[in-house]
VORONU-538214 format. One record per residue: residue number from 1; x, z, y of N, C-alpha, C, O in turn; residue in three letters. Coordinates in nm, 3 decimals, always signed. Each point is the difference from the previous one (the first is absolute). Example, Ala and Ser with C-alpha at 12.3 -4.5 7.8 and 13.67 -1.06 7.14 Angstrom:
BEGIN
PT 1 +1.319 +0.780 -0.569 -0.089 +0.000 +0.119 +0.090 +0.000 +0.120 +0.104 +0.066 -0.002 ALA $
PT 2 -0.139 -0.138 +0.107 +0.082 +0.006 +0.119 -0.077 +0.073 +0.109 +0.051 +0.017 +0.111 SER $
This chain:
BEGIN
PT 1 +0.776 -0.491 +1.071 +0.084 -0.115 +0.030 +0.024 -0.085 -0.125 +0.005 -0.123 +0.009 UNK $
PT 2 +0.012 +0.188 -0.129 +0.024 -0.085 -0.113 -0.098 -0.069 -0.029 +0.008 -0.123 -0.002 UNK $
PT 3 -0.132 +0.196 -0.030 -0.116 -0.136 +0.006 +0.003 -0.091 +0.142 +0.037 -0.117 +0.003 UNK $
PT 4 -0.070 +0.172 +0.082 +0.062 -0.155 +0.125 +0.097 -0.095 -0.044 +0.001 -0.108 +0.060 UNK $
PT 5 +0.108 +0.132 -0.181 +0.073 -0.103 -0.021 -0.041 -0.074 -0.130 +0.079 -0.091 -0.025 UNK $
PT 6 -0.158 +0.102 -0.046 -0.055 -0.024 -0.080 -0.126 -0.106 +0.016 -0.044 -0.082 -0.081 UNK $
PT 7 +0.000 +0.115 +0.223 -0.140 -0.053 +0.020 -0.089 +0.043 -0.008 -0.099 -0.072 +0.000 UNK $
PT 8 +0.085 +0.214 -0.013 -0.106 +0.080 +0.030 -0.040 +0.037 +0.153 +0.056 +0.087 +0.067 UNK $
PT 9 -0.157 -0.164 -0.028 -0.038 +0.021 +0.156 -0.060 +0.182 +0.042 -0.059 +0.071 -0.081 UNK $
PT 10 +0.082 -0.045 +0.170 -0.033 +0.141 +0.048 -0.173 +0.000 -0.070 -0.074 -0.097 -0.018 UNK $
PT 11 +0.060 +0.178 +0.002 -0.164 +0.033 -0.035 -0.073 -0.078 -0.145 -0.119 -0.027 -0.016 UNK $
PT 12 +0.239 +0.004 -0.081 -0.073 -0.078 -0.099 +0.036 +0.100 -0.099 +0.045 -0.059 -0.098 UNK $
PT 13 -0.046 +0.237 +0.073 +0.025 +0.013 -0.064 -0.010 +0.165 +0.036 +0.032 +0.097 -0.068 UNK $
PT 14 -0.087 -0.107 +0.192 -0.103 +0.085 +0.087 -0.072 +0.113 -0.093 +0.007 +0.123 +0.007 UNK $
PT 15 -0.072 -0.203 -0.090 -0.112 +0.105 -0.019 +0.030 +0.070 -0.110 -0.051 +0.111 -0.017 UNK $
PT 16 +0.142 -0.170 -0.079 +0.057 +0.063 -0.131 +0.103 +0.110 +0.054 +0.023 +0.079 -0.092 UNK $
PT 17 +0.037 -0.051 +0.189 +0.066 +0.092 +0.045 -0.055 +0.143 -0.071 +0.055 +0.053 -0.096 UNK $
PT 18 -0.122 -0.023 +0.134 -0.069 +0.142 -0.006 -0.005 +0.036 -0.134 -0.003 +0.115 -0.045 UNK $
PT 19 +0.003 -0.227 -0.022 -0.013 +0.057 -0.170 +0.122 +0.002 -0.033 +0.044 +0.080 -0.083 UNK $
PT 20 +0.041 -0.188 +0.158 +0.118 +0.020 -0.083 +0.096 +0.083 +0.040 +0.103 +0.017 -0.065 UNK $
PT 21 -0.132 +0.047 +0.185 +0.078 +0.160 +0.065 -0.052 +0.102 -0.070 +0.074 +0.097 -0.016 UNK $
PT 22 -0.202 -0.093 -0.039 -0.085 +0.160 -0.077 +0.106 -0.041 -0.097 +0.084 +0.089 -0.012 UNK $
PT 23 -0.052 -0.229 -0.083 +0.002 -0.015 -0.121 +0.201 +0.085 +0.019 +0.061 +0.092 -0.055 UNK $
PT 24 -0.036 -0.175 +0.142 +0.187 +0.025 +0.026 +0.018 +0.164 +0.026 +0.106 +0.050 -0.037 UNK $
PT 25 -0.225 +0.048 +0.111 +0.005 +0.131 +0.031 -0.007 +0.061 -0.153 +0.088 +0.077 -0.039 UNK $
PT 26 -0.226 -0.126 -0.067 -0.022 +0.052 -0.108 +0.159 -0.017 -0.051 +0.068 +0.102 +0.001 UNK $
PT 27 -0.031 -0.179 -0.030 +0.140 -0.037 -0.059 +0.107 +0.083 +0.009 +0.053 +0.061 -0.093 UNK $
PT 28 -0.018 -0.062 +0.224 +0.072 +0.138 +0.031 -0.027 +0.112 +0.010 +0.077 +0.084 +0.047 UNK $
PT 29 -0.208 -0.056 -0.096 -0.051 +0.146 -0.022 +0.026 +0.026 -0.156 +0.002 +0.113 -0.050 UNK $
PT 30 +0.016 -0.217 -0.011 -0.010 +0.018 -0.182 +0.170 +0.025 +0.004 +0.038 +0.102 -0.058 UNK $
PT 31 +0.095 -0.211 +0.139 +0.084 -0.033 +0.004 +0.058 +0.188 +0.032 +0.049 +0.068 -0.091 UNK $
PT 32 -0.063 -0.032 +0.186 +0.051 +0.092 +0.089 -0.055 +0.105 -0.069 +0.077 +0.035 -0.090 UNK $
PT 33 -0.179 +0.031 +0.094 -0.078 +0.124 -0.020 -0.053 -0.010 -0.114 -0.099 +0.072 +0.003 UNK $
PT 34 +0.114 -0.147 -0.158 -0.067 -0.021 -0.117 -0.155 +0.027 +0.026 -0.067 +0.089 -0.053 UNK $
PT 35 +0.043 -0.144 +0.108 -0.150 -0.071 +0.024 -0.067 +0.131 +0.048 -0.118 +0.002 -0.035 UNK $
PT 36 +0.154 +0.106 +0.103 -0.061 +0.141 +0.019 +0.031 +0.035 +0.120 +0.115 +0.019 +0.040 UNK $
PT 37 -0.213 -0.008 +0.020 +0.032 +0.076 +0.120 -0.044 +0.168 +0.024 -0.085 +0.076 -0.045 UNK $
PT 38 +0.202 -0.068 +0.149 +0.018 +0.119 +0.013 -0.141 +0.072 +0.037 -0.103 -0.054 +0.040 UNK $
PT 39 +0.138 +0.241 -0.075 -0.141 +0.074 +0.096 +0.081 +0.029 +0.064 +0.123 -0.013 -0.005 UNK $
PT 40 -0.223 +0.074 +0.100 +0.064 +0.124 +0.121 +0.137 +0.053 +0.000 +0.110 +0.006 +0.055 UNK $
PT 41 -0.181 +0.024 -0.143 +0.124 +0.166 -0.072 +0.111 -0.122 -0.050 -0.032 -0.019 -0.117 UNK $
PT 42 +0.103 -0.038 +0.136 +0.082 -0.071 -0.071 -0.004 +0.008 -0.179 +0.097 +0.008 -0.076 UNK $
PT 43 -0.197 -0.012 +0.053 +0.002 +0.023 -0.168 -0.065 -0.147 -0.045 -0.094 -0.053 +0.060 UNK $
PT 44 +0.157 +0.001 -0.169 -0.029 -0.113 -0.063 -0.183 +0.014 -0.039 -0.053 +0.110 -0.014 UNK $
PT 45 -0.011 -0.223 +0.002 -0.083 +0.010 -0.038 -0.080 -0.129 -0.129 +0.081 -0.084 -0.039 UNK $
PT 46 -0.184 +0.076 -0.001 +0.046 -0.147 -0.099 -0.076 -0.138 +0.107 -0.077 -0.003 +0.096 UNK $
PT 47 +0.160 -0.116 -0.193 -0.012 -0.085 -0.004 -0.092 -0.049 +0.126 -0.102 +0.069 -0.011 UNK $
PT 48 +0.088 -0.156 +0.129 -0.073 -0.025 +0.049 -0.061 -0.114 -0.099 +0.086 -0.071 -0.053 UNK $
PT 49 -0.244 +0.038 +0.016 -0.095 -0.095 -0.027 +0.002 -0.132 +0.041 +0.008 -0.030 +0.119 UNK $
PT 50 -0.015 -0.064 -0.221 +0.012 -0.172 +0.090 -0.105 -0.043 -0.121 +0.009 +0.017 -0.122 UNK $
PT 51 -0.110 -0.078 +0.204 -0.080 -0.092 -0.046 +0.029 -0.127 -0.029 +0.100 -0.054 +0.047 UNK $
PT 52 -0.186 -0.009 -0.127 +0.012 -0.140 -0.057 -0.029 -0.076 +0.082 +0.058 -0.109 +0.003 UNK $
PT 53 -0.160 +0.142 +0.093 -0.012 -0.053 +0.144 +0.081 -0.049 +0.054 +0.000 -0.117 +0.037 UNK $
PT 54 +0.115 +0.223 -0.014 +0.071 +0.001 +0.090 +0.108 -0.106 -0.022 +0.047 -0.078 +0.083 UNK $
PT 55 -0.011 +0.096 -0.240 +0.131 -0.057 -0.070 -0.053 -0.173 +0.015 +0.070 -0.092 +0.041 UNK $
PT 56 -0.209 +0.085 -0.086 -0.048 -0.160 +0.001 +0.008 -0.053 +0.125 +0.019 -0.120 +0.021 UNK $
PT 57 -0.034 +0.212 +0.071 +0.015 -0.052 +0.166 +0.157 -0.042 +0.065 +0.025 -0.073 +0.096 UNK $
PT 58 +0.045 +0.128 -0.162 +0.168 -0.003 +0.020 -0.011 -0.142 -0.068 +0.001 -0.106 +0.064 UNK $
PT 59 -0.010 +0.113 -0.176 +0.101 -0.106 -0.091 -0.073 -0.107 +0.063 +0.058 -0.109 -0.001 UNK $
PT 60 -0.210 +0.113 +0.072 -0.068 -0.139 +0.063 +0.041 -0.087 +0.130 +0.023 -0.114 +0.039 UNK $
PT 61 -0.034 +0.274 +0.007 +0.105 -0.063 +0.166 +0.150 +0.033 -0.033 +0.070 +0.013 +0.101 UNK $
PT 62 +0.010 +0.006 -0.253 +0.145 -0.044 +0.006 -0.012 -0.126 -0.030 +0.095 -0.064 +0.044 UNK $
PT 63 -0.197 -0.021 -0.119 +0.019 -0.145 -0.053 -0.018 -0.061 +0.123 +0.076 -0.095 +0.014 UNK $
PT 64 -0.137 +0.113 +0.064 -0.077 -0.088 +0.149 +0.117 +0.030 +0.067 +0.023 -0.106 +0.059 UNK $
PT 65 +0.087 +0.202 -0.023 +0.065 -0.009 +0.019 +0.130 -0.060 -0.007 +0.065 -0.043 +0.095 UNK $
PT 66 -0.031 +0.045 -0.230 +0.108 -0.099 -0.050 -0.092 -0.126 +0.016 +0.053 -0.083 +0.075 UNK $
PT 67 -0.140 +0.055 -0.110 -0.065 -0.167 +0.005 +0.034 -0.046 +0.141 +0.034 -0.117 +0.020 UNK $
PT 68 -0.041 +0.188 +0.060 -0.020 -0.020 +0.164 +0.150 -0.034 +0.042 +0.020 -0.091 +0.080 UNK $
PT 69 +0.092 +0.169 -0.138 +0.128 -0.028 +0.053 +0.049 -0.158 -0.072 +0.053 -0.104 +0.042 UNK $
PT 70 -0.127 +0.177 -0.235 +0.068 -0.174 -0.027 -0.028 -0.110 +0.030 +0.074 -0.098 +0.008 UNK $
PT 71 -0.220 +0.112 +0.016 -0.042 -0.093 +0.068 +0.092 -0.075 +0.163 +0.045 -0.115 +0.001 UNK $
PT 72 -0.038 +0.192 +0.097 +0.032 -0.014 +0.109 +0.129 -0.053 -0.020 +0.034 -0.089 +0.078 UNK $
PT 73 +0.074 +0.137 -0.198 +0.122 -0.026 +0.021 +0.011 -0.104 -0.107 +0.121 -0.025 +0.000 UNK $
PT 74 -0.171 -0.043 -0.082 -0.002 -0.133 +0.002 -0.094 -0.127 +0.066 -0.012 -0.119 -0.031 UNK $
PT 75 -0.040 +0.195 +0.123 -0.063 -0.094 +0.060 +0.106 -0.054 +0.134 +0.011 -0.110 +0.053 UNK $
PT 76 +0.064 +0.250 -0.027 +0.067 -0.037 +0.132 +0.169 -0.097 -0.070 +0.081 -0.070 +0.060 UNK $
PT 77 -0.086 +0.114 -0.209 +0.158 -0.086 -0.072 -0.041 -0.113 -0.022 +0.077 -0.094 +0.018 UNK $
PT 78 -0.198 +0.072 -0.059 -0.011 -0.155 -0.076 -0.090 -0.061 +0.060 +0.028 -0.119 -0.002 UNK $
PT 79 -0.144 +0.143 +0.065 -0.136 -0.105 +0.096 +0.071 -0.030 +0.108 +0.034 -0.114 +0.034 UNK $
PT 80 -0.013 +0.199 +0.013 +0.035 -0.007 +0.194 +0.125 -0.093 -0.027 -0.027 -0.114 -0.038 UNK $
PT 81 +0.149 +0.144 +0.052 +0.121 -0.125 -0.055 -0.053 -0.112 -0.016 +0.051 -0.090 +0.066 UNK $
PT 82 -0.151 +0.060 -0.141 -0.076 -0.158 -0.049 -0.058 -0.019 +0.122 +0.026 -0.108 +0.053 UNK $
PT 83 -0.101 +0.187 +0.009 -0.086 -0.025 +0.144 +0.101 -0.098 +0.074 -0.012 -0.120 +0.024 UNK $
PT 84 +0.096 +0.191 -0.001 +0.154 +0.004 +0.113 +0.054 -0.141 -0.063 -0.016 -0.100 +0.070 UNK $
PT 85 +0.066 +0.088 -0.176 +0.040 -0.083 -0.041 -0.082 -0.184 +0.030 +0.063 -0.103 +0.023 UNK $
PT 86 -0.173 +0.114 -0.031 -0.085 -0.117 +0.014 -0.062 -0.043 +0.098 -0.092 -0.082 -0.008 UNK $
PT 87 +0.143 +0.139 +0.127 -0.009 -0.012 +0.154 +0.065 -0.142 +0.072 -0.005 -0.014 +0.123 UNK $
């Protein structure tokens, strides 16, 4: 709903989802469980592994992401108003 008020139309932001739920799950796996997940046996084990891959893929679809909202939400404060306005 908050992007709907912003000007983000349903489906423009679609496809970056998926990275940015692995990226928000990784997060709270480092946040919650110091980056380790459990075995079986409830016994700590080390560090789960994160690639450079992975990290370059976050920070790409986090910029496309923020670009996408700032975009939308000055387009819907400052273009559209001028549209409206010159009618």
């Amino acid at each position: 709903r908050a992007m709907e008020i912003i000007g983000v139309k349903k489906g423009m932001a679609k496809k970056m989802l998926p990275t940015l739920d692995a990226m928000l799950d990784r997060r709270h796996q480092i946040v919650h469980r110091v980056d380790r997940p459990k075995s079986k046996d409830d016994q700590w084990v080390r560090a789960t592994s994160l690639s450079p891959r992975h990290v370059e893929k976050w920070a790409k679809t986090t910029l496309e992401f923020g670009s996408l909202l700032i975009t939308s939400a000055g387009f819907k404060k400052h273009l559209i108003p001028l549209t409206r306005f010159r009618r």
